[in-house]
KEDREN-564188 format. One record per atom (N, C-alpha, C): residue number from 1; atom name; x, y, z. Coordinates in Angstrom, 2 decimals. Layout:
<NUM, CA, <X, Y, Z>>
...
END
This chain:
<1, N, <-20.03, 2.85, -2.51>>
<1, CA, <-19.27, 3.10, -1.30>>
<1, C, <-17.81, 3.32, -1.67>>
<2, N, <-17.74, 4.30, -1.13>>
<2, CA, <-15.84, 4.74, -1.56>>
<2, C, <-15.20, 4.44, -0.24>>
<3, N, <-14.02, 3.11, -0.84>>
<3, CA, <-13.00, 3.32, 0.38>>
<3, C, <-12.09, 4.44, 0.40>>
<4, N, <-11.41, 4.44, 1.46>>
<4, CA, <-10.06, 5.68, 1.86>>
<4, C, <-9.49, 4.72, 2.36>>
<5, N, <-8.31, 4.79, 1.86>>
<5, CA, <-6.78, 3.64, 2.37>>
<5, C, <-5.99, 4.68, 2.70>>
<6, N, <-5.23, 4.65, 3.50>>
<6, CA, <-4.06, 5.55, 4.09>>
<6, C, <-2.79, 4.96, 4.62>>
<7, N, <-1.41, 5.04, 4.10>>
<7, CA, <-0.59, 4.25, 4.16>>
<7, C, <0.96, 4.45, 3.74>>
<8, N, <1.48, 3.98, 3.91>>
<8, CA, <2.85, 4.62, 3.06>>
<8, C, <3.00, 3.45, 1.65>>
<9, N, <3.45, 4.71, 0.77>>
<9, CA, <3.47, 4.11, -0.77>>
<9, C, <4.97, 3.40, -1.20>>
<10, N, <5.12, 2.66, -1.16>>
<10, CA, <6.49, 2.32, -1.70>>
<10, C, <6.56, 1.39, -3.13>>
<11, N, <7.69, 1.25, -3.63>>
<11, CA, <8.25, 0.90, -5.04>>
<11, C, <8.15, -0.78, -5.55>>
<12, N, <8.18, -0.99, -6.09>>
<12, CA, <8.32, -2.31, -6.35>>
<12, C, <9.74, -2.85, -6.22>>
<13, N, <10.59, -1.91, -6.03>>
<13, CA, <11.90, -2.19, -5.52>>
<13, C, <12.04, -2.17, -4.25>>
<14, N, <11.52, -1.70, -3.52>>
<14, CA, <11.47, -0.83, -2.01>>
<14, C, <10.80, -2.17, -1.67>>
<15, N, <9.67, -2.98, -1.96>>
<15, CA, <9.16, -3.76, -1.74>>
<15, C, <9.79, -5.36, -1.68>>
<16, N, <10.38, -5.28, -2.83>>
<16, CA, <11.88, -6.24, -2.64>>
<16, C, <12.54, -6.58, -1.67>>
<17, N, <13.08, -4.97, -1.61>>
<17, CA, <14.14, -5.02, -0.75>>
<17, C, <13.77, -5.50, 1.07>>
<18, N, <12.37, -4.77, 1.00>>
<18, CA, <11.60, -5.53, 2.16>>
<18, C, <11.39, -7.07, 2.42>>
<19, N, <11.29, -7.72, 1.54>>
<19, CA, <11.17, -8.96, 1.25>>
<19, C, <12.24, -9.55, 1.22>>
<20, N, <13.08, -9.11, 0.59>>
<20, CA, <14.62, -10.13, 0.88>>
<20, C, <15.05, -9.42, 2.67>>
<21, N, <14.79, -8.27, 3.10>>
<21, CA, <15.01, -8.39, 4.50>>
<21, C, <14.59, -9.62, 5.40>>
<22, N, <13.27, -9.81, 4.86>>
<22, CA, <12.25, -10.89, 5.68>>
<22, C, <12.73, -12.49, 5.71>>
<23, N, <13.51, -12.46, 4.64>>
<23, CA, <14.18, -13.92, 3.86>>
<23, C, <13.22, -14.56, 2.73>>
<24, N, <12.28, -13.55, 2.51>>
<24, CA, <11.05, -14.20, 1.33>>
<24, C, <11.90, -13.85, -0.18>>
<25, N, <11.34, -15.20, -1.01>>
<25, CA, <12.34, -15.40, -1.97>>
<25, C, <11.05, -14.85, -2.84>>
<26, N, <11.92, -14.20, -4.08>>
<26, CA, <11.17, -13.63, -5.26>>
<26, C, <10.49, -14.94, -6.48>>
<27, N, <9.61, -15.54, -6.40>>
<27, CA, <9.65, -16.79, -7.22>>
<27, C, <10.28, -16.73, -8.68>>
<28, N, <10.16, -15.62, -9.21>>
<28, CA, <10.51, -15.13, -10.54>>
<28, C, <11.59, -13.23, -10.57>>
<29, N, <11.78, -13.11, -11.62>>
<29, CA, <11.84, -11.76, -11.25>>
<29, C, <10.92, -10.42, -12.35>>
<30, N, <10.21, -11.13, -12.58>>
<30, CA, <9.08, -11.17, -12.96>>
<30, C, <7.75, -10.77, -11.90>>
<31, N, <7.88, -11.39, -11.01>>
<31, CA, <7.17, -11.31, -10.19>>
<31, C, <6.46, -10.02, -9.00>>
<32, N, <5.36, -9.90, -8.73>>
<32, CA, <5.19, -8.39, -8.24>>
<32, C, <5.13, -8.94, -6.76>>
<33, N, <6.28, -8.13, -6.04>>
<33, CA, <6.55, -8.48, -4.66>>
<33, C, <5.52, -8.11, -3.92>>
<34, N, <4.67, -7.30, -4.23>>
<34, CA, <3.70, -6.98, -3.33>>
<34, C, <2.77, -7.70, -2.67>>
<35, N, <2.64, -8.76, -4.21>>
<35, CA, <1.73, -10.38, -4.51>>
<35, C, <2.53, -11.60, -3.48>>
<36, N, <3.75, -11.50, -3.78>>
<36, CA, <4.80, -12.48, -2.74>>
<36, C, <4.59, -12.42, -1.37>>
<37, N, <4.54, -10.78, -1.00>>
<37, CA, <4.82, -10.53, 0.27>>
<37, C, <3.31, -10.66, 0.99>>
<38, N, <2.23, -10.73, 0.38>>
<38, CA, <0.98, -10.53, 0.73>>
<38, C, <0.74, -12.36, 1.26>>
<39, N, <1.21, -13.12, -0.26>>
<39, CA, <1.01, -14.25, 0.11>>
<39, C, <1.42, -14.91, 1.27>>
<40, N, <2.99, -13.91, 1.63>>
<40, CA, <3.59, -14.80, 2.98>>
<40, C, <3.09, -14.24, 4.20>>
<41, N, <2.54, -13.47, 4.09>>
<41, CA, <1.91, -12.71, 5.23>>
<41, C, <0.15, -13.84, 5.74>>
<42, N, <-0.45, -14.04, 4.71>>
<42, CA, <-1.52, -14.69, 4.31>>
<42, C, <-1.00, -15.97, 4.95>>
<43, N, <0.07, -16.18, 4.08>>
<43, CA, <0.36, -17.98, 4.86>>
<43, C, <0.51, -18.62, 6.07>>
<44, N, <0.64, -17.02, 6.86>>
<44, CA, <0.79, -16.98, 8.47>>
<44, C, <-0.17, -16.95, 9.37>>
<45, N, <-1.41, -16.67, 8.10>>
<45, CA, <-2.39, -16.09, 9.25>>
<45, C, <-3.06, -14.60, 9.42>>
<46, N, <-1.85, -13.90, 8.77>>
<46, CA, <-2.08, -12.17, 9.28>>
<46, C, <-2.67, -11.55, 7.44>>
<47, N, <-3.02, -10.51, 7.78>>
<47, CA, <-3.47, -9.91, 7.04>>
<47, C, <-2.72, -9.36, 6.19>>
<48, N, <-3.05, -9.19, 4.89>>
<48, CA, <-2.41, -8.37, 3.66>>
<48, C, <-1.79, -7.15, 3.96>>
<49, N, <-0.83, -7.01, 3.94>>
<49, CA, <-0.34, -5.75, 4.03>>
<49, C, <-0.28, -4.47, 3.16>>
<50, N, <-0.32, -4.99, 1.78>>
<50, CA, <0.00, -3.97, 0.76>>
<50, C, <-1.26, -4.49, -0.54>>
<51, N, <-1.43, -3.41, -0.82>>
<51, CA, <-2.76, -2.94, -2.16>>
<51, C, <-1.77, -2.31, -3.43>>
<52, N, <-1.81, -2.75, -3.84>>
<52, CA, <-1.85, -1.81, -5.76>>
<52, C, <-2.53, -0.87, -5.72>>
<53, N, <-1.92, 0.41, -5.70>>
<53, CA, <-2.57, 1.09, -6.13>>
<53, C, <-2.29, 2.09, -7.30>>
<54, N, <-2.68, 3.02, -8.11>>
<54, CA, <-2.11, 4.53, -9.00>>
<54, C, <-2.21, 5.40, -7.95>>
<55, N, <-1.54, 6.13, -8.03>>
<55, CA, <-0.96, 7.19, -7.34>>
<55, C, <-0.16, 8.56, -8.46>>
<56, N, <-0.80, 9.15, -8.41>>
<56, CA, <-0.29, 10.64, -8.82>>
<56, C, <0.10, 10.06, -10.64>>
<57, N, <-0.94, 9.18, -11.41>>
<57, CA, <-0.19, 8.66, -12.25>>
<57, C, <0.79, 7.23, -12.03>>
<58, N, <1.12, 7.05, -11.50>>
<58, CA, <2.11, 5.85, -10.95>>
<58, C, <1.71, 4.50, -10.82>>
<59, N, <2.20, 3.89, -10.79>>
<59, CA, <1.54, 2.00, -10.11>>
<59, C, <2.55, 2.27, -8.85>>
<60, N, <2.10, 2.18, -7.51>>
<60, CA, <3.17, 2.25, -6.26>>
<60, C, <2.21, 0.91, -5.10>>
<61, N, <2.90, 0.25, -4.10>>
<61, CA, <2.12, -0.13, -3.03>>
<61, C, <2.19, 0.40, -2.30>>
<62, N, <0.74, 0.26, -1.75>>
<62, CA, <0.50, 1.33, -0.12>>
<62, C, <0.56, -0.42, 0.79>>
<63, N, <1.35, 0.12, 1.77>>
<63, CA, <1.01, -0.65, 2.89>>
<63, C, <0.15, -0.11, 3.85>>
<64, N, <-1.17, -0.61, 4.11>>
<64, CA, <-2.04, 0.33, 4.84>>
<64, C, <-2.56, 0.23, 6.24>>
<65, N, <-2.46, 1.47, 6.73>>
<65, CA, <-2.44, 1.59, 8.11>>
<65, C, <-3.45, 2.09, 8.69>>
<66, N, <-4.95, 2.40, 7.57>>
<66, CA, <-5.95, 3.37, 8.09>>
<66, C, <-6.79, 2.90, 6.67>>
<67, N, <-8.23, 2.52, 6.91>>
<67, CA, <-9.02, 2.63, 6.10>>
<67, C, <-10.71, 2.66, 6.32>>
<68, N, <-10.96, 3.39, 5.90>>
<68, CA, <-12.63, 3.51, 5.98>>
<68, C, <-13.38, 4.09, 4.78>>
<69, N, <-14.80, 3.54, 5.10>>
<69, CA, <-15.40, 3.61, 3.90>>
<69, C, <-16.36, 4.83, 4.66>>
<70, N, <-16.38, 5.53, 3.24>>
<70, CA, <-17.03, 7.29, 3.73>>
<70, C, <-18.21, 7.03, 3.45>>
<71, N, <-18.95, 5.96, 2.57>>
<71, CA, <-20.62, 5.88, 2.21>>
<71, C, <-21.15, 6.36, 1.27>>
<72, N, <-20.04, 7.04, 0.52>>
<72, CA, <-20.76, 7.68, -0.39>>
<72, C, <-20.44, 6.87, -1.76>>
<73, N, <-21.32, 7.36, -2.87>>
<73, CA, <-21.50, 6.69, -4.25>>
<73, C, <-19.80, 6.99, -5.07>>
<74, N, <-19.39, 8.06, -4.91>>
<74, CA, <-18.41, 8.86, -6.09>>
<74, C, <-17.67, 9.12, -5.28>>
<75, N, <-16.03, 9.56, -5.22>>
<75, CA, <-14.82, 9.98, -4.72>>
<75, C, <-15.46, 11.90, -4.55>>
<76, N, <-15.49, 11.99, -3.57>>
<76, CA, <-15.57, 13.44, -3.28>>
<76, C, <-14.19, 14.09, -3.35>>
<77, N, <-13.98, 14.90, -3.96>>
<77, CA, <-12.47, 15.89, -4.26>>
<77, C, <-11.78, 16.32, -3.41>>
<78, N, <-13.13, 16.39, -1.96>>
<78, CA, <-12.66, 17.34, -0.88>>
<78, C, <-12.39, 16.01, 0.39>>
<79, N, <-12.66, 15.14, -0.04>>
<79, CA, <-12.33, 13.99, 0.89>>
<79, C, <-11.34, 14.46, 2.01>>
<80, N, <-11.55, 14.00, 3.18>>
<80, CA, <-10.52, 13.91, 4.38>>
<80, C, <-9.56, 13.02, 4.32>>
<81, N, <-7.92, 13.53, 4.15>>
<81, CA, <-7.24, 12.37, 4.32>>
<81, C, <-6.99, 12.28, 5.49>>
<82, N, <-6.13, 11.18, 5.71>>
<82, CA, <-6.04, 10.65, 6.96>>
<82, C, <-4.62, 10.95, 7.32>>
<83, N, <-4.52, 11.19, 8.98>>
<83, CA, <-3.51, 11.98, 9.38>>
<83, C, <-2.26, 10.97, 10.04>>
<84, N, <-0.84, 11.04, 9.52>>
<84, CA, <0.06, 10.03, 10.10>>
<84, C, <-0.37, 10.16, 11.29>>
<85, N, <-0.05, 8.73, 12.06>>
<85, CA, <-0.26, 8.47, 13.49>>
<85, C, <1.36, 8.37, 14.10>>
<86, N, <1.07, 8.13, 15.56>>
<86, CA, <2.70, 7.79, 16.17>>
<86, C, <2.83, 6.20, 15.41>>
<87, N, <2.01, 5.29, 15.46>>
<87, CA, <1.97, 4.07, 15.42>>
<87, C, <2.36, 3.97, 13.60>>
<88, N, <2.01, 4.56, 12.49>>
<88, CA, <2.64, 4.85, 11.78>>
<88, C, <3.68, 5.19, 10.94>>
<89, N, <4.35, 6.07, 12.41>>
<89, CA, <5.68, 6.56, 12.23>>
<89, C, <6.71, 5.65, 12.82>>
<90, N, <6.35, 4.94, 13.42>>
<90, CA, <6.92, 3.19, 13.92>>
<90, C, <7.07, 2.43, 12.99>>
<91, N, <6.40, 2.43, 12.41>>
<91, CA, <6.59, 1.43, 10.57>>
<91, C, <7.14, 2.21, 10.09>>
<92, N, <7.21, 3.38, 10.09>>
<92, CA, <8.35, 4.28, 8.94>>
<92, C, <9.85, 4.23, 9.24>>
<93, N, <9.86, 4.27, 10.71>>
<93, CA, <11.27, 4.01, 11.11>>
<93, C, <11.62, 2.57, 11.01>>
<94, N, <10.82, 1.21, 11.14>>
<94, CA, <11.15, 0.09, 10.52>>
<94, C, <11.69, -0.05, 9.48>>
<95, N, <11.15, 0.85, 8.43>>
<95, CA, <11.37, 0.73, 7.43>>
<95, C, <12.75, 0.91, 6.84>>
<96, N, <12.82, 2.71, 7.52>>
<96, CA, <14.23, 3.13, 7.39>>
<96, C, <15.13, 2.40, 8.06>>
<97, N, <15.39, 1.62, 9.51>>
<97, CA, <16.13, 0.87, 9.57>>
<97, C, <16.67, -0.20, 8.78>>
<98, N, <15.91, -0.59, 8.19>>
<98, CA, <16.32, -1.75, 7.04>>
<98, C, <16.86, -1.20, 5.59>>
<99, N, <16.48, 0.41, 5.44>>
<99, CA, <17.33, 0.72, 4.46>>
<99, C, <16.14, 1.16, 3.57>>
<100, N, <15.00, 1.34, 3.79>>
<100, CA, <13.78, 1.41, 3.01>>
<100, C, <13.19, 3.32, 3.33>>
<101, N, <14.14, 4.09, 2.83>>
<101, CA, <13.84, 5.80, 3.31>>
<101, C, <13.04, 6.30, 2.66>>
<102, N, <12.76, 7.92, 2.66>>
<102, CA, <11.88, 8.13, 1.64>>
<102, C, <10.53, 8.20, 1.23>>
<103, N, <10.14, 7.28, 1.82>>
<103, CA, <8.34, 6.53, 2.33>>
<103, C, <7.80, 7.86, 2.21>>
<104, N, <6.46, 7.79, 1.66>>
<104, CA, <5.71, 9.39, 1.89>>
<104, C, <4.11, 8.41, 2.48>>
<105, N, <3.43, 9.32, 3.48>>
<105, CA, <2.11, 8.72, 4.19>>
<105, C, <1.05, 9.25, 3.02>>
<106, N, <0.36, 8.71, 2.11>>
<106, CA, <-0.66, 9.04, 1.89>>
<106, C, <-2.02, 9.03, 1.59>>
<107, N, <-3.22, 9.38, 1.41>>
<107, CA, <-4.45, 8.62, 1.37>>
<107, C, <-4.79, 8.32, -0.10>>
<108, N, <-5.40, 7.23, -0.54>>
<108, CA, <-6.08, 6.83, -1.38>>
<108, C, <-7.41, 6.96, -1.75>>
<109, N, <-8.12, 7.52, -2.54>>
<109, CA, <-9.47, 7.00, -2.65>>
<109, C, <-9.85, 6.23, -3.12>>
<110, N, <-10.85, 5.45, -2.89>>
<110, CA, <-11.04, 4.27, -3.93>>
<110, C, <-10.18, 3.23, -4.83>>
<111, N, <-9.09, 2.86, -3.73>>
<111, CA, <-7.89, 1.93, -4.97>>
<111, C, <-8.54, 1.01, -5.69>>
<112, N, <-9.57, 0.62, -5.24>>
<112, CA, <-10.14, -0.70, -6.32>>
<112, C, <-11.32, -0.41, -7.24>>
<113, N, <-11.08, 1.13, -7.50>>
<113, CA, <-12.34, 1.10, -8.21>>
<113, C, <-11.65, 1.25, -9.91>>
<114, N, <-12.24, 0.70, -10.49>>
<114, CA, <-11.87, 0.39, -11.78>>
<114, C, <-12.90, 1.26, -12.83>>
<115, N, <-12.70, 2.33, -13.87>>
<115, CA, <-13.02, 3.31, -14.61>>
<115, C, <-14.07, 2.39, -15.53>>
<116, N, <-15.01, 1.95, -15.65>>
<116, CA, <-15.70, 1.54, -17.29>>
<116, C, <-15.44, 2.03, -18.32>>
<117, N, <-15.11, 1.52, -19.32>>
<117, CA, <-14.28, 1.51, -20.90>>
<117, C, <-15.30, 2.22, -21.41>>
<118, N, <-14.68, 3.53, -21.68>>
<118, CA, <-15.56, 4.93, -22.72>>
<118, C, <-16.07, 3.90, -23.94>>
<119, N, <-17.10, 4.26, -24.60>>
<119, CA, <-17.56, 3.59, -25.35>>
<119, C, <-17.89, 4.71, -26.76>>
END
């Protein structure tokens, strides 16, 4: 089963900077805010906000706003991404209010699927 995540991707800095908006402290700086910010979100009650994912080559977090599983075995090429919403573009302007611009919406396939080691 292949998921599709859809979401805006941001930085591990961008993610920071979200986090010190919130007043959440970095335990280390070392530390991957995505993991911080998930936990304080978690500690509340509410759901994870942000996934690890690669992207175009990259390590980026999606904070995700859309996900479904298509049913199928393998990532199809031609997959449907998923289309920004208004409700979307409400978190984007959150974002940019706090100083967080830039944001691009995009879909994921399969972030958690992990490649088996060529042998």
């Amino acid at each position: 089963m292949v998921l599709l995540c859809g979401g805006y991707i941001l930085t591990n800095d961008q993610v920071r900077h979200y986090a010190k908006k919130l007043g959440i402290r970095m335990p280390t700086k070392e530390s991957l805010p995505s993991i911080v910010v998930n936990a304080h979100y978690m500690g509340r009650g509410l759901s994870q906000p942000f996934i690890g994912v690669e992207f175009e080559g990259e390590f980026w977090n999606i904070w995700v706003t859309q996900q479904k599983d298509d049913g199928k075995w393998r990532v199809d090429p031609n997959y449907e991404k998923f289309e920004e919403r208004e409700y979307d573009r409400g978190l984007k302007r959150k974002f940019e209010r706090i100083g967080i611009v830039d944001v691009r919406y995009v879909t994921v396939a399969d972030p958690f699927y992990l490649a088996p080691e060529e042998e």
